[in-house]
C-alpha positions in Angstrom: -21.3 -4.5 -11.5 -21.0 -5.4 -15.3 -24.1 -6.8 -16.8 -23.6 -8.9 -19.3 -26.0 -9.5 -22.2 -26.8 -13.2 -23.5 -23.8 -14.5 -25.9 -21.5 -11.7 -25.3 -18.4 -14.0 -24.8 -16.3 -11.3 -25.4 -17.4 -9.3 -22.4 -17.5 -12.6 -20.2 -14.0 -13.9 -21.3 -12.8 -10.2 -19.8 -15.0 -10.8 -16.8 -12.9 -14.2 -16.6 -10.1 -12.7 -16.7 -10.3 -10.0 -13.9 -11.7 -12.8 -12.1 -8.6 -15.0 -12.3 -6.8 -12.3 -11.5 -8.6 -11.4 -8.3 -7.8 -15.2 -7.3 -4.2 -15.0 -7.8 -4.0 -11.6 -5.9 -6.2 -13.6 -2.9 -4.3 -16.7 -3.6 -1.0 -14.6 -2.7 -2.4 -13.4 0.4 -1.6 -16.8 2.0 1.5 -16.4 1.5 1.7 -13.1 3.2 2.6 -11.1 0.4 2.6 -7.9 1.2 0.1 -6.0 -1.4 -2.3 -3.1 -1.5 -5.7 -4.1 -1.3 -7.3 -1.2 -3.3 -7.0 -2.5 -6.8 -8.3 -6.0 -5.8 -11.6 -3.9 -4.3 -12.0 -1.9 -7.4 -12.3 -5.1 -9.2 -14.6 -7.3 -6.7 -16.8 -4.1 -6.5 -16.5 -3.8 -10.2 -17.3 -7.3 -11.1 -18.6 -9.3 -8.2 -22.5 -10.6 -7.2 -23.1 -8.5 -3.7 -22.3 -11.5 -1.5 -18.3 -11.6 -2.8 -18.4 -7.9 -2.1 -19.8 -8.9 1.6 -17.3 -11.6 2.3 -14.3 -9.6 0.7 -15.0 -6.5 3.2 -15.0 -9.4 6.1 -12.1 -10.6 4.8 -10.1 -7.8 3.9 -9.5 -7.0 8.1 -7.8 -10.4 8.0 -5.7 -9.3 5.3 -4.2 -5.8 6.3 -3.4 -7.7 9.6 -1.0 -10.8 7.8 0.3 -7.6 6.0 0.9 -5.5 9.1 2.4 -9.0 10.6 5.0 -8.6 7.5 5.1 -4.8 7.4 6.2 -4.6 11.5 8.9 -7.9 10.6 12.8 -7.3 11.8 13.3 -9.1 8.3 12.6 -5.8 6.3 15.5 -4.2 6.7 17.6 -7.7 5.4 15.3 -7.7 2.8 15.8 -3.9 1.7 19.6 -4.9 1.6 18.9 -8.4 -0.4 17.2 -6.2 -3.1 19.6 -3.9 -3.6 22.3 -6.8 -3.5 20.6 -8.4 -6.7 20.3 -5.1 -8.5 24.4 -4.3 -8.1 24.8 -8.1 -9.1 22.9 -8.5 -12.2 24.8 -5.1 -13.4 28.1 -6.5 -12.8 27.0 -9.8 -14.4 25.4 -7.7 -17.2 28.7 -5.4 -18.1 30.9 -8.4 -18.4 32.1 -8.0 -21.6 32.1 -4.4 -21.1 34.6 -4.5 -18.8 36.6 -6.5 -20.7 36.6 -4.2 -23.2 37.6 -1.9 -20.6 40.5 -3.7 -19.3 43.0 -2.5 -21.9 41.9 1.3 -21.0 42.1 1.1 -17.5 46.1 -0.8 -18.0 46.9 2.3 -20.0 45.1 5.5 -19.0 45.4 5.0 -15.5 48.6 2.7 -15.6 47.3 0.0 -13.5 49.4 -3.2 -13.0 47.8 -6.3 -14.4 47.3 -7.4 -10.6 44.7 -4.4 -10.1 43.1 -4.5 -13.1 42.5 -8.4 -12.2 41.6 -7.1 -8.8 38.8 -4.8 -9.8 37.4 -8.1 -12.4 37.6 -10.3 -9.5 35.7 -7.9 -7.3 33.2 -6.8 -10.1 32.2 -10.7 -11.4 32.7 -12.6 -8.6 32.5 -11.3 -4.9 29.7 -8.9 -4.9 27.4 -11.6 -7.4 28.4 -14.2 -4.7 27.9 -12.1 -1.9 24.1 -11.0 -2.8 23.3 -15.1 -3.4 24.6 -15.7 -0.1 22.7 -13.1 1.6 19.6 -13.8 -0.2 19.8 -17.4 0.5 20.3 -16.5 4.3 17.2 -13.7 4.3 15.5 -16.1 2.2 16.2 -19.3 5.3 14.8 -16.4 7.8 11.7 -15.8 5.9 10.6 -19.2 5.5 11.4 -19.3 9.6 9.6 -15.8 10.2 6.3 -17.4 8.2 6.1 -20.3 10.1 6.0 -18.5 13.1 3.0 -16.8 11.6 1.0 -19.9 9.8 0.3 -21.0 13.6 -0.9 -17.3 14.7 -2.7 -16.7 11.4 -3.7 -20.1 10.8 -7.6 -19.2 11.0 -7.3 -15.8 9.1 -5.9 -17.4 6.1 -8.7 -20.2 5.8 -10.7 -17.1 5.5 -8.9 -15.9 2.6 -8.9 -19.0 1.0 -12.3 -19.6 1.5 -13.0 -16.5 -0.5 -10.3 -17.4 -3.4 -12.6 -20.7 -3.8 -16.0 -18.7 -3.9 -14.6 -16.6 -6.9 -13.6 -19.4 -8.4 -16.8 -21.1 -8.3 -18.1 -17.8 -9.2 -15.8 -17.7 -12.1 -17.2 -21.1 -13.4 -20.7 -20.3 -13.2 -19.4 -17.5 -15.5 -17.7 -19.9 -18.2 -20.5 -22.4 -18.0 -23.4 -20.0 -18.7 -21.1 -18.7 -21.5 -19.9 -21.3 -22.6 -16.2 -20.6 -22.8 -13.3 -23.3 -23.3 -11.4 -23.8 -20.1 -8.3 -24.7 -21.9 -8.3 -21.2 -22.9 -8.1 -19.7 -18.9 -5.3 -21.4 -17.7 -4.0 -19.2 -14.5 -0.9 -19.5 -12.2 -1.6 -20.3 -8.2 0.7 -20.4 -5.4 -1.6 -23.6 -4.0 -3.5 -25.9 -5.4 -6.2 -27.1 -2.9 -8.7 -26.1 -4.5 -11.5 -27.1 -5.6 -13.6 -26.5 -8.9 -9.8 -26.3 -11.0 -7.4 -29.2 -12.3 -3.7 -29.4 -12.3 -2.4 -28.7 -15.7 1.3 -28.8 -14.6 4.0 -27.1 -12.4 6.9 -24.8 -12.3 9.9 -26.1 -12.2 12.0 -23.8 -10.9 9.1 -21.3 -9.6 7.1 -23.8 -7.8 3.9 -22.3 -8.9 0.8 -24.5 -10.0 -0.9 -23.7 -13.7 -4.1 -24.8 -13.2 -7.7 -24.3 -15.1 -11.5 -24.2 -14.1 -12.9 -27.7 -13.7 -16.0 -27.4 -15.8 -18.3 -30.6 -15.3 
């Protein structure tokens, strides 16, 4: 464990942040985000009191189960196929104006009809972009289905994992307090906010993630 020495807010703002991040990483848990647990138990053994060590080795079994749940899940396969759907898309959307520029080549060196070359743009910009947001919205509908299926079996498991989120965060307060540090200054993104011990700065738009900071009283 770190020891800090009295007024050292350098070394306790980086304490901070490893602690933030080894909320987020628990806070994702929940959401069965499939993750390796070793570099979240470097850090808690790195940087947490003995009883957040405890508690994460308890909790940890709960864990690698939610991630087995995902791991062993028919959806992997659609999901392997929805990846590789985005990656041909954003490169066709990418070398738009490179094939363009290629247009006038492929009419003369390969003497292509205007049809074809119209054809291949068609296929390039339009169907396979359209075709990977169509599957992703349909893997995307089966996810959300597959996880509710699993809140209800894992329902006590992840309590457990939030519980332990909310002791670091306390943890992480005592920190700034004793230290003195200016919560405005450790804001954080969190997939939920019921929580206690932060307050709601704002949240995502688009993302749907909540930027919170430590509730210092």
């Amino acid at each position: 464990m770190m020891i800090l020495k009295n007024g050292d807010s350098k070394k306790a703002q980086q304490k901070v942040d490893e602690l933030m991040k080894i909320i987020r990483w628990a806070d994702d848990y929940r959401v069965f985000k499939v993750a390796d647990t070793k570099h979240v138990e470097v850090s808690i053994q790195r940087i947490c009191p003995s009883h957040l060590v405890a508690k994460w080795k308890r909790v940890k079994k709960d864990v690698t189960a939610m991630n087995e749940a995902l791991t062993e899940s028919p959806l992997r396969r659609l999901i392997a196929i929805s990846t590789v759907m985005r990656s041909v898309a954003m490169t066709s959307i990418m070398g738009f104006v490179a094939l363009f520029i290629a247009v006038a080549f492929l009419k003369v060196s390969l003497n292509l009809s205007y049809f074809a070359v119209a054809a291949i743009v068609l296929f390039c910009l339009v169907i396979v972009p359209n075709s990977y947001l169509y599957l992703d919205r349909y893997v995307r509908i089966r996810i959300r289905e597959y996880h509710a299926s699993l809140e209800t079996k894992f329902s006590p498991r992840m309590e457990k994992v939030k519980d332990f989120a909310q002791d670091v965060i306390f943890y992480m307060n005592d920190v700034i307090r004793e230290y003195n540090l200016d919560p405005d200054k450790n804001k954080f993104r969190l997939r939920h906010c019921d929580y206690e011990g932060v307050v709601l700065v704002k949240k995502k738009r688009f993302s749907g993630l909540f930027v919170v900071k430590p509730l210092i009283k």
